[in-house]
PATIDO-446138 format. One record per atom (N, C-alpha, C): residue in three letters; x, y, z; residue number from 0. Coordinates in steps of 0.05 Angstrom, whole numbers. Layout:
BEGIN
+-----+--------+--------+--------+-----+
|   r |     c1 |     c2 |     c3 |   k |
+-----+--------+--------+--------+-----+
| Ala |      X |      Y |      Z | NUM |
...
+-----+--------+--------+--------+-----+
//
This chain:
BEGIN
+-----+--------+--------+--------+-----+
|   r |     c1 |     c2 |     c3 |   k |
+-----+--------+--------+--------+-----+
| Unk |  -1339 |    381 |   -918 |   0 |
| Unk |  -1327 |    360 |   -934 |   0 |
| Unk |  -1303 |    348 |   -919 |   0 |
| Unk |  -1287 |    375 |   -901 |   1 |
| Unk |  -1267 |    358 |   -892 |   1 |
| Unk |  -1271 |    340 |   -876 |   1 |
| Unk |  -1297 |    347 |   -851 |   2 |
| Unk |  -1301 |    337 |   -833 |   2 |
| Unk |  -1312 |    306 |   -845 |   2 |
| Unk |  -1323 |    299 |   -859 |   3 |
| Unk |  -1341 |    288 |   -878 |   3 |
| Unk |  -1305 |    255 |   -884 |   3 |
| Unk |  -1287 |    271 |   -891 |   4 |
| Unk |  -1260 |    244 |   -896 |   4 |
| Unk |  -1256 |    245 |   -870 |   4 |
| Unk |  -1256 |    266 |   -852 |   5 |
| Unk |  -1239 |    253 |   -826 |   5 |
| Unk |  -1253 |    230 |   -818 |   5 |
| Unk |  -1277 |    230 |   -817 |   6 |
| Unk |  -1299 |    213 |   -810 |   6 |
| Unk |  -1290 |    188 |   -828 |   6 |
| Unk |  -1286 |    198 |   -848 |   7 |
| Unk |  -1293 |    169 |   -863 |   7 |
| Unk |  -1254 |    152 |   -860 |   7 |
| Unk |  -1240 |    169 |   -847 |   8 |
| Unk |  -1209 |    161 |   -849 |   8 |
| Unk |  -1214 |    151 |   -821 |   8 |
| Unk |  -1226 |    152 |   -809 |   9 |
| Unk |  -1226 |    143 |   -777 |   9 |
| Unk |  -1243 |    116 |   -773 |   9 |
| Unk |  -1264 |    108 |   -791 |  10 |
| Unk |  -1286 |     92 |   -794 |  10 |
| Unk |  -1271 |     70 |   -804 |  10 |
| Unk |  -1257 |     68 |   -834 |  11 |
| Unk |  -1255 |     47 |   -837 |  11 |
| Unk |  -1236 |     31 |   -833 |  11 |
| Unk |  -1205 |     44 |   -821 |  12 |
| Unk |  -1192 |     23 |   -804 |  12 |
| Unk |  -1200 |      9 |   -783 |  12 |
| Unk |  -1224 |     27 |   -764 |  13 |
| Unk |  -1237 |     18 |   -749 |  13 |
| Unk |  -1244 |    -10 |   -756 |  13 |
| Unk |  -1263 |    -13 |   -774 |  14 |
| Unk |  -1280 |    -35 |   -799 |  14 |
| Unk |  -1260 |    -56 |   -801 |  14 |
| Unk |  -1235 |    -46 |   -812 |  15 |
| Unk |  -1212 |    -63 |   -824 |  15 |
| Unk |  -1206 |    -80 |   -796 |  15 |
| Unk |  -1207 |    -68 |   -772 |  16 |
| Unk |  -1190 |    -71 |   -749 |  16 |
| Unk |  -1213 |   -100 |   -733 |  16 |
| Unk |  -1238 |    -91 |   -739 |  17 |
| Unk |  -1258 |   -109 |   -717 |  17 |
| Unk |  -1261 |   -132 |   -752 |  17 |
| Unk |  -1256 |   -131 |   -775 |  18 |
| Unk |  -1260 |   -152 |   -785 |  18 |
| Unk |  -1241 |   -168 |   -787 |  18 |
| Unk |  -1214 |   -159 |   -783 |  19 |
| Unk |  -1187 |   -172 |   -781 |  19 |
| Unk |  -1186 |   -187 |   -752 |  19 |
| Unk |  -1196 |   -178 |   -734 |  20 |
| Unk |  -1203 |   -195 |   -702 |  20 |
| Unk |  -1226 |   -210 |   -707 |  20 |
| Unk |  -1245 |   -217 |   -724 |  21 |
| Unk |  -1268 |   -228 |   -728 |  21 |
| Unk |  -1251 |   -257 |   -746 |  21 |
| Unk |  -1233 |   -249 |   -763 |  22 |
| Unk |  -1233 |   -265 |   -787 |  22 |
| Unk |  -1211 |   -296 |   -763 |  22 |
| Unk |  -1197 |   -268 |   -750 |  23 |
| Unk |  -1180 |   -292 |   -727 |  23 |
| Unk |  -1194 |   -306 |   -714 |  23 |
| Unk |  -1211 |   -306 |   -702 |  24 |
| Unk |  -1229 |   -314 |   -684 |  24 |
| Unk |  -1240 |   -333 |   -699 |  24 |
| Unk |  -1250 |   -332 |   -716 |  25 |
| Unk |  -1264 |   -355 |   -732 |  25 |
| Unk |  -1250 |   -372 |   -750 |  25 |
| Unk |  -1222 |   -367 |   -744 |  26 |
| Unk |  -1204 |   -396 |   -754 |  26 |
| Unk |  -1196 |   -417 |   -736 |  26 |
| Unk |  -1206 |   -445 |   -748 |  27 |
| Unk |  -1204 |   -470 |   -721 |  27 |
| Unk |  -1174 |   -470 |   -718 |  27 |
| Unk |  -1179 |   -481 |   -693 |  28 |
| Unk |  -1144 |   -500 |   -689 |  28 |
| Unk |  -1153 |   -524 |   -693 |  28 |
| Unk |  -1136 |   -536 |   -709 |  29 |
| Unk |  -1136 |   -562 |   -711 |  29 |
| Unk |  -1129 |   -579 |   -701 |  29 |
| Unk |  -1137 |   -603 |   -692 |  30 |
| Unk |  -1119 |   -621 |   -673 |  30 |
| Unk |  -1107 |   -650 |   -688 |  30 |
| Unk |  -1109 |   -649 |   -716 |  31 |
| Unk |  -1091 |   -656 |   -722 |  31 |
| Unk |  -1062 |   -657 |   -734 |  31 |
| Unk |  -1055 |   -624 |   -721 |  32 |
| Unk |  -1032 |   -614 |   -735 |  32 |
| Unk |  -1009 |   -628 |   -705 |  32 |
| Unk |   -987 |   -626 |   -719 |  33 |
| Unk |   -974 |   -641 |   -692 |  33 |
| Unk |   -942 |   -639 |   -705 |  33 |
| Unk |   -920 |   -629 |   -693 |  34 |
| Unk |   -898 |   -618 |   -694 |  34 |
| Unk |   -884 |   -651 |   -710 |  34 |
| Unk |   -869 |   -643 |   -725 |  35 |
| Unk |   -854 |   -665 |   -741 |  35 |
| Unk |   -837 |   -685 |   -725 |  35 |
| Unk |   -835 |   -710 |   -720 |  36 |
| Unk |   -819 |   -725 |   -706 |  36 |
| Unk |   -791 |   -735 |   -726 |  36 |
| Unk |   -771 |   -732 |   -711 |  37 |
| Unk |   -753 |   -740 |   -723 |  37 |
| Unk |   -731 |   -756 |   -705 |  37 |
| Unk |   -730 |   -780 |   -714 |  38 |
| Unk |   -716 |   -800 |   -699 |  38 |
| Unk |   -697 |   -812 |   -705 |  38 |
| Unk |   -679 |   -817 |   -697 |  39 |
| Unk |   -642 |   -833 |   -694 |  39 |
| Unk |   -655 |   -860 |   -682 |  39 |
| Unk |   -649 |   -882 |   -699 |  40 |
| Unk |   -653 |   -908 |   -691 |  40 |
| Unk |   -635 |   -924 |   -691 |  40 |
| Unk |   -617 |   -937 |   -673 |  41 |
| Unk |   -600 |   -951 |   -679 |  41 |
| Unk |   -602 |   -984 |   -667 |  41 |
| Unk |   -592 |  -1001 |   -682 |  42 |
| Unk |   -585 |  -1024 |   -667 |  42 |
| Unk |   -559 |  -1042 |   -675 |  42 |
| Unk |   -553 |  -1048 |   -645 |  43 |
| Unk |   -527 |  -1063 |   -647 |  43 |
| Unk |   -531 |  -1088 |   -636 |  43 |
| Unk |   -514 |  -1104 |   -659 |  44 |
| Unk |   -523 |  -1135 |   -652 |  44 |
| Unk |   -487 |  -1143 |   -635 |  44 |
| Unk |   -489 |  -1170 |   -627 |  45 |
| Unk |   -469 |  -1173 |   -612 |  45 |
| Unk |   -442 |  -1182 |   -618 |  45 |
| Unk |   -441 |  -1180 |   -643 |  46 |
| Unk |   -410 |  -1177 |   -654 |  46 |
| Unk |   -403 |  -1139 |   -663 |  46 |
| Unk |   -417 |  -1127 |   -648 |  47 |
| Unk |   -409 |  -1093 |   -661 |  47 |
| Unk |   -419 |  -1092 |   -676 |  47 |
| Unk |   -437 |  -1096 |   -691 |  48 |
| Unk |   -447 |  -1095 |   -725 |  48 |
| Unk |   -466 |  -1078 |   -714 |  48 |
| Unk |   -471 |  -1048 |   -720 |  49 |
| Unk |   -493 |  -1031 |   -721 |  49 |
| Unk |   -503 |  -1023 |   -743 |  49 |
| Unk |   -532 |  -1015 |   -745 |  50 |
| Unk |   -545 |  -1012 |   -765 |  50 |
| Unk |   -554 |   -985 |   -759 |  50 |
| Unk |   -561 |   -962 |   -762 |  51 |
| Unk |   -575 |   -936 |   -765 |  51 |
| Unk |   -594 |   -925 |   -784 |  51 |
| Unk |   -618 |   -914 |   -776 |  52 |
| Unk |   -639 |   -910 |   -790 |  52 |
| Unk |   -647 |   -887 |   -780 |  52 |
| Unk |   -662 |   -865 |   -795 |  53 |
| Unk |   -678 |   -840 |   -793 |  53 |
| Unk |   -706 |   -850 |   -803 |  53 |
| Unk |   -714 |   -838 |   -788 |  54 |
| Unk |   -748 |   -841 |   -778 |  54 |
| Unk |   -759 |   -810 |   -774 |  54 |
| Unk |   -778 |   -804 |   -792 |  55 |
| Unk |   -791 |   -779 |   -797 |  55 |
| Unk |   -821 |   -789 |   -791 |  55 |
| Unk |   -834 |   -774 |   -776 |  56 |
| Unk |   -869 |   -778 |   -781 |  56 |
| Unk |   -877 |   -750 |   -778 |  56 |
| Unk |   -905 |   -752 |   -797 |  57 |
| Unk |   -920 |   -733 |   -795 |  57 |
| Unk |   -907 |   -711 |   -817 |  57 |
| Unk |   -897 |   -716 |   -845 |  58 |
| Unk |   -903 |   -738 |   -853 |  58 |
| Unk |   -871 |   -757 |   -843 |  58 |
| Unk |   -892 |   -792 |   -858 |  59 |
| Unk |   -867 |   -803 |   -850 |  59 |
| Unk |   -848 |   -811 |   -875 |  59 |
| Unk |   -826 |   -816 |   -868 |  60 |
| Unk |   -803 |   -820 |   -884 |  60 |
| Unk |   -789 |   -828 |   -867 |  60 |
| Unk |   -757 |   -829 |   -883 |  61 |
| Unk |   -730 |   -835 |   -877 |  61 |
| Unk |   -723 |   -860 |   -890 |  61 |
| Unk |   -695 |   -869 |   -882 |  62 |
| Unk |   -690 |   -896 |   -891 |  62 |
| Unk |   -690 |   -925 |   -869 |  62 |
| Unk |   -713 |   -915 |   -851 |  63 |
| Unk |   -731 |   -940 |   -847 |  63 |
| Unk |   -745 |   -961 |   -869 |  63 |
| Unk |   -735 |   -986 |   -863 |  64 |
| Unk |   -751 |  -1005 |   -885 |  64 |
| Unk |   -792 |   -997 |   -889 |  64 |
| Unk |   -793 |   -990 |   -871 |  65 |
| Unk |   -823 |   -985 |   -865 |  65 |
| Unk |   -828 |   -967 |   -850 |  65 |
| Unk |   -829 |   -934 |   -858 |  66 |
| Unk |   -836 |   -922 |   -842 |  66 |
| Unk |   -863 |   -906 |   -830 |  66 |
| Unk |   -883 |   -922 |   -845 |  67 |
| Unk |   -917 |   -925 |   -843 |  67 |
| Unk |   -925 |   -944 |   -815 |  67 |
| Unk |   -909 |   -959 |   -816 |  68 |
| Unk |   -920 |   -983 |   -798 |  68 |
| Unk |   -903 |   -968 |   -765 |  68 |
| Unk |   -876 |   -965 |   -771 |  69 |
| Unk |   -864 |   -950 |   -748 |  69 |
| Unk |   -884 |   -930 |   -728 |  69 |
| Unk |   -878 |   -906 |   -750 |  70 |
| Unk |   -899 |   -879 |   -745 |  70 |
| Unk |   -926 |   -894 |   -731 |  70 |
| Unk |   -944 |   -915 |   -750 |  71 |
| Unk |   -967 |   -922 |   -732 |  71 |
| Unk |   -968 |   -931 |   -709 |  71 |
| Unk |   -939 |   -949 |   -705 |  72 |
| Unk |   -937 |   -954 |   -677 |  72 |
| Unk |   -931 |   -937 |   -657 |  72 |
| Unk |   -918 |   -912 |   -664 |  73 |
| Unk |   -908 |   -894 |   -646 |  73 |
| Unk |   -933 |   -878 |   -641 |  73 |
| Unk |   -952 |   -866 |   -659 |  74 |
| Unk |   -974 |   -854 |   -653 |  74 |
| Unk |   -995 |   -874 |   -636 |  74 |
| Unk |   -996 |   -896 |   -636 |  75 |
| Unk |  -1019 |   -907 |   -618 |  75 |
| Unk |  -1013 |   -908 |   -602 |  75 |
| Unk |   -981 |   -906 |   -586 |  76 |
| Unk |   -973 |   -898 |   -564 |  76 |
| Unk |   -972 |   -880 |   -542 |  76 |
| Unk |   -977 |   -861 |   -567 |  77 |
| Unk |   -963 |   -832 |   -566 |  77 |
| Unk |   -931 |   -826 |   -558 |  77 |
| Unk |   -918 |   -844 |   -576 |  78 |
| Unk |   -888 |   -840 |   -579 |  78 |
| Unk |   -878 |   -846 |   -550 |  78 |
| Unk |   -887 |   -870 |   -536 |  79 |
| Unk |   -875 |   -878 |   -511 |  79 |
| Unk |   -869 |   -911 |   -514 |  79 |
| Unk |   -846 |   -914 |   -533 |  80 |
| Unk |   -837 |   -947 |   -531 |  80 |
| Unk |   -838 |   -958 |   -522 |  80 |
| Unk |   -837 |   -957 |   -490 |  81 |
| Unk |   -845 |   -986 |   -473 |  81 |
| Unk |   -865 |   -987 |   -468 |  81 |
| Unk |   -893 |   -979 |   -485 |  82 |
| Unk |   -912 |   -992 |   -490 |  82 |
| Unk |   -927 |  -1009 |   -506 |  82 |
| Unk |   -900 |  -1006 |   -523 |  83 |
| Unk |   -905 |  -1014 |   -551 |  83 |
| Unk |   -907 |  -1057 |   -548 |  83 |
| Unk |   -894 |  -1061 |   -518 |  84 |
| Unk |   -887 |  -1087 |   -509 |  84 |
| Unk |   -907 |  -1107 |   -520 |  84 |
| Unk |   -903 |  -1129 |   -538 |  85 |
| Unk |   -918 |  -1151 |   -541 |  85 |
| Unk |   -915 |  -1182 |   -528 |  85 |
| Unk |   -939 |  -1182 |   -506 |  86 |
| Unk |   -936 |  -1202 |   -479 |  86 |
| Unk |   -933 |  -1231 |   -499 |  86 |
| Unk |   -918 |  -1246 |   -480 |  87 |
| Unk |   -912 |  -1266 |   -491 |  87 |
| Unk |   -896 |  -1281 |   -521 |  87 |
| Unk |   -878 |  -1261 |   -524 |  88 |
| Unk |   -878 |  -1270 |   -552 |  88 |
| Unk |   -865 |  -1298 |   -570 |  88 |
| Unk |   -868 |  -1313 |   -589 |  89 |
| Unk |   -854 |  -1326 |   -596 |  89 |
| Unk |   -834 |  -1337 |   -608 |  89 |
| Unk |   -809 |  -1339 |   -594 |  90 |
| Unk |   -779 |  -1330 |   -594 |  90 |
| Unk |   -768 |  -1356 |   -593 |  90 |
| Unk |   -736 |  -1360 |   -607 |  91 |
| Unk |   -725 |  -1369 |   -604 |  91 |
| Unk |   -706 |  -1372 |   -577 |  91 |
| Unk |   -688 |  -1391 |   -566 |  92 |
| Unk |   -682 |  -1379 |   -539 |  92 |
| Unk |   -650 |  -1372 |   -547 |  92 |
| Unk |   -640 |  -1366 |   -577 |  93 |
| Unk |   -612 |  -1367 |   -579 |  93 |
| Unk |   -606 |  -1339 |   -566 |  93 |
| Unk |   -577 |  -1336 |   -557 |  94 |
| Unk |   -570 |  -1319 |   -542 |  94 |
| Unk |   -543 |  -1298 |   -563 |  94 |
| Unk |   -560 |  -1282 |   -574 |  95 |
| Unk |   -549 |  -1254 |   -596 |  95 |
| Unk |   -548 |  -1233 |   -581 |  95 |
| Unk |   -537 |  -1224 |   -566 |  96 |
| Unk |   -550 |  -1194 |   -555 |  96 |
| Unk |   -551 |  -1163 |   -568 |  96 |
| Unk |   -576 |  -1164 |   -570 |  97 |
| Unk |   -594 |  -1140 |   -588 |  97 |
| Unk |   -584 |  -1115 |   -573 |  97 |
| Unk |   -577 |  -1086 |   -580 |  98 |
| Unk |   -583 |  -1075 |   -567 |  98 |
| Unk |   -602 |  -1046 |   -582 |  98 |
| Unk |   -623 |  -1039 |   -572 |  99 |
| Unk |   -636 |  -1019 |   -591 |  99 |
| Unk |   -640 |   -988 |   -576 |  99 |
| Unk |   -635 |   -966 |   -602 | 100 |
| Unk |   -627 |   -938 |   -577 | 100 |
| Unk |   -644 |   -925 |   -603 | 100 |
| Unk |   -666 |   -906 |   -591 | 101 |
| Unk |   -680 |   -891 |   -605 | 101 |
| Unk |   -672 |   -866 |   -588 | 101 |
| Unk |   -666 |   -831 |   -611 | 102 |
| Unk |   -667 |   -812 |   -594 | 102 |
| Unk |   -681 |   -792 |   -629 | 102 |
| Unk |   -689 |   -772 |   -613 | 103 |
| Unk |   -694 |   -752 |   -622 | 103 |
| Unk |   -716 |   -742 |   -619 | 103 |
| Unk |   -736 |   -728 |   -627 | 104 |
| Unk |   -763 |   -708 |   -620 | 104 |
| Unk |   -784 |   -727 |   -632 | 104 |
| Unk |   -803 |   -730 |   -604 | 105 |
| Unk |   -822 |   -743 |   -622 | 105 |
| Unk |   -859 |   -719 |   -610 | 105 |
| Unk |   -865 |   -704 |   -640 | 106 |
| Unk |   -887 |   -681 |   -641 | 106 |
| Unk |   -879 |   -665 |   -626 | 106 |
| Unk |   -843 |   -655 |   -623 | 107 |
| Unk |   -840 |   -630 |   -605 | 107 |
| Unk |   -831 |   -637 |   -573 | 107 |
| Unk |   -831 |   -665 |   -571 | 108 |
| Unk |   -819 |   -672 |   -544 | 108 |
| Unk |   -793 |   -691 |   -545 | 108 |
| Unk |   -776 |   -686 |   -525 | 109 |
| Unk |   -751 |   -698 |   -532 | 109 |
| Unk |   -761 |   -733 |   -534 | 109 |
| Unk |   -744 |   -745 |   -543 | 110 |
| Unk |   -757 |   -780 |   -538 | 110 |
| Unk |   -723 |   -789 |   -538 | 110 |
| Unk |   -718 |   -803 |   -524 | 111 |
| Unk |   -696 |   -827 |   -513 | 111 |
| Unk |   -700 |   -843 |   -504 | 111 |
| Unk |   -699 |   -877 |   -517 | 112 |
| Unk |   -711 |   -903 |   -512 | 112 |
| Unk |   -679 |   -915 |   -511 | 112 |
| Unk |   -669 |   -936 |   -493 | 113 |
| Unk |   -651 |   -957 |   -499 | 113 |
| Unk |   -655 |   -982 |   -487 | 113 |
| Unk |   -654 |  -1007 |   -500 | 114 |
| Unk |   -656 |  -1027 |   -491 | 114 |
| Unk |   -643 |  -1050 |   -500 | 114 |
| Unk |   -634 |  -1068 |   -486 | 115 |
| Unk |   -616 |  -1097 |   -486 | 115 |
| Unk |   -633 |  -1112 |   -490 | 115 |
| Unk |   -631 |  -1132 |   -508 | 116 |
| Unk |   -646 |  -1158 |   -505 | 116 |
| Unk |   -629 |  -1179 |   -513 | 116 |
| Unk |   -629 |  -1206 |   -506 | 117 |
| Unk |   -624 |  -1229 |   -511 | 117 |
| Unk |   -617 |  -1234 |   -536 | 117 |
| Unk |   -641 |  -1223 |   -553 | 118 |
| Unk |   -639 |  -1231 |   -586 | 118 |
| Unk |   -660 |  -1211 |   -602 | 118 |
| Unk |   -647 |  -1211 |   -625 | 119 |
| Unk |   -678 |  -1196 |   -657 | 119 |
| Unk |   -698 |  -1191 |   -648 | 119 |
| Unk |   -707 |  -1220 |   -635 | 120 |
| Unk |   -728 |  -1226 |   -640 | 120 |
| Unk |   -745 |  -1221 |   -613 | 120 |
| Unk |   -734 |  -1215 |   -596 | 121 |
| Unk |   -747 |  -1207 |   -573 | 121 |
| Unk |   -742 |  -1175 |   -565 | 121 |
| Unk |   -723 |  -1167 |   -584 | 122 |
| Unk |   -711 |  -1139 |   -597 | 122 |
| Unk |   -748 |  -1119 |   -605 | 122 |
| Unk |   -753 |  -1143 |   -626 | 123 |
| Unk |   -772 |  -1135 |   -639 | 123 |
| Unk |   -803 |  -1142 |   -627 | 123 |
| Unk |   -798 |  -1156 |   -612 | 124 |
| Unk |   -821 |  -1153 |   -585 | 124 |
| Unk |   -830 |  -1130 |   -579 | 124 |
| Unk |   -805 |  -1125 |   -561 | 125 |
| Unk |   -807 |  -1102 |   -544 | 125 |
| Unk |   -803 |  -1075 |   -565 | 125 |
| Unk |   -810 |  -1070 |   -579 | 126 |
| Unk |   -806 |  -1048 |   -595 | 126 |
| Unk |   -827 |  -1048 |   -619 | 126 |
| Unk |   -836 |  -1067 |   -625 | 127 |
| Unk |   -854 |  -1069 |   -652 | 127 |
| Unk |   -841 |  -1066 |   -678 | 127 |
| Unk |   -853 |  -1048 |   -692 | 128 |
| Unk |   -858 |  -1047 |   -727 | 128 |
| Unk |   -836 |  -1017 |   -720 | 128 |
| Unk |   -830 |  -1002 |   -695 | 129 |
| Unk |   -802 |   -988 |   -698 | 129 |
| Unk |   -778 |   -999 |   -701 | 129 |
| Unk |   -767 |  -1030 |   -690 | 130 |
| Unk |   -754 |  -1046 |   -698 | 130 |
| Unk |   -748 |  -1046 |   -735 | 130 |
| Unk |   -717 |  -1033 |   -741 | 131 |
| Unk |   -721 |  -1039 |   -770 | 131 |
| Unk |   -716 |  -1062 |   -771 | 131 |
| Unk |   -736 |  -1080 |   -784 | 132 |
| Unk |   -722 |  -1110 |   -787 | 132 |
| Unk |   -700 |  -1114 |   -817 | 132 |
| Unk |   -684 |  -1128 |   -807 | 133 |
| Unk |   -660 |  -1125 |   -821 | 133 |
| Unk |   -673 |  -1131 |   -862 | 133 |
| Unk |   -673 |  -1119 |   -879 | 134 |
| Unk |   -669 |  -1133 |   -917 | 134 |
| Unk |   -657 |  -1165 |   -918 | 134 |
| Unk |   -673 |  -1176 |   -928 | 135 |
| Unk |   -661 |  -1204 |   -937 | 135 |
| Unk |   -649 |  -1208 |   -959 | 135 |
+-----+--------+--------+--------+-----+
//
């Protein structure tokens, strides 16, 4: 009988041990899980007047006017703003100078964007739907 539990005390951690490595093994990784982005957005127009915004994706939030349309632009990128560039755009030629500074993690990688422009509106060119455009 004794021999009979040793047997059976040795067997089923065993059991416990190859179904606990079985149960890992057969859980996916997912590829749409992706580290939280969290972003410092600032812009300064050319009398000093700055505006600041937080930008969360994945999920998105903050007090971005829109931070659905942001996040979408940053993901079709893959969180690299100067690609976000729209050729040719149609601008005024008044002379405001924009300046726009994005920093913080975007899915676990550092991100730091800064850029000058002329004006808003060529502000928001070169930057898209991450541009908060100002409440009327």
């Amino acid at each position: 009988m004794n021999k009979l539990l040793l047997t059976a005390a040795i067997s089923i951690p065993a059991l416990g041990g190859a179904g606990a490595a079985s149960a890992f093994a057969t859980v996916p990784a997912t590829a749409d899980h992706h580290a939280r982005s969290i972003l410092t957005i600032t812009v300064t127009e050319e009398n000093g007047w700055s505006r600041v915004y937080r930008l969360t994706c994945d999920p998105d939030g903050g007090n971005h006017p829109d931070p659905a349309a942001a996040c979408d632009a940053l993901r079709s990128v893959g969180g690299h703003l100067s690609r976000l560039r729209r050729p040719n755009p149609i601008c005024t030629r008044e002379y405001a100078p924009t300046k726009v500074s994005v920093k913080g993690s975007w899915r676990g990688r550092n991100l730091s964007f800064s850029g000058s422009y002329p004006n808003s509106c060529l502000a928001r060119a070169a930057v898209g739907a991450v541009y908060p455009a100002r409440p009327m």
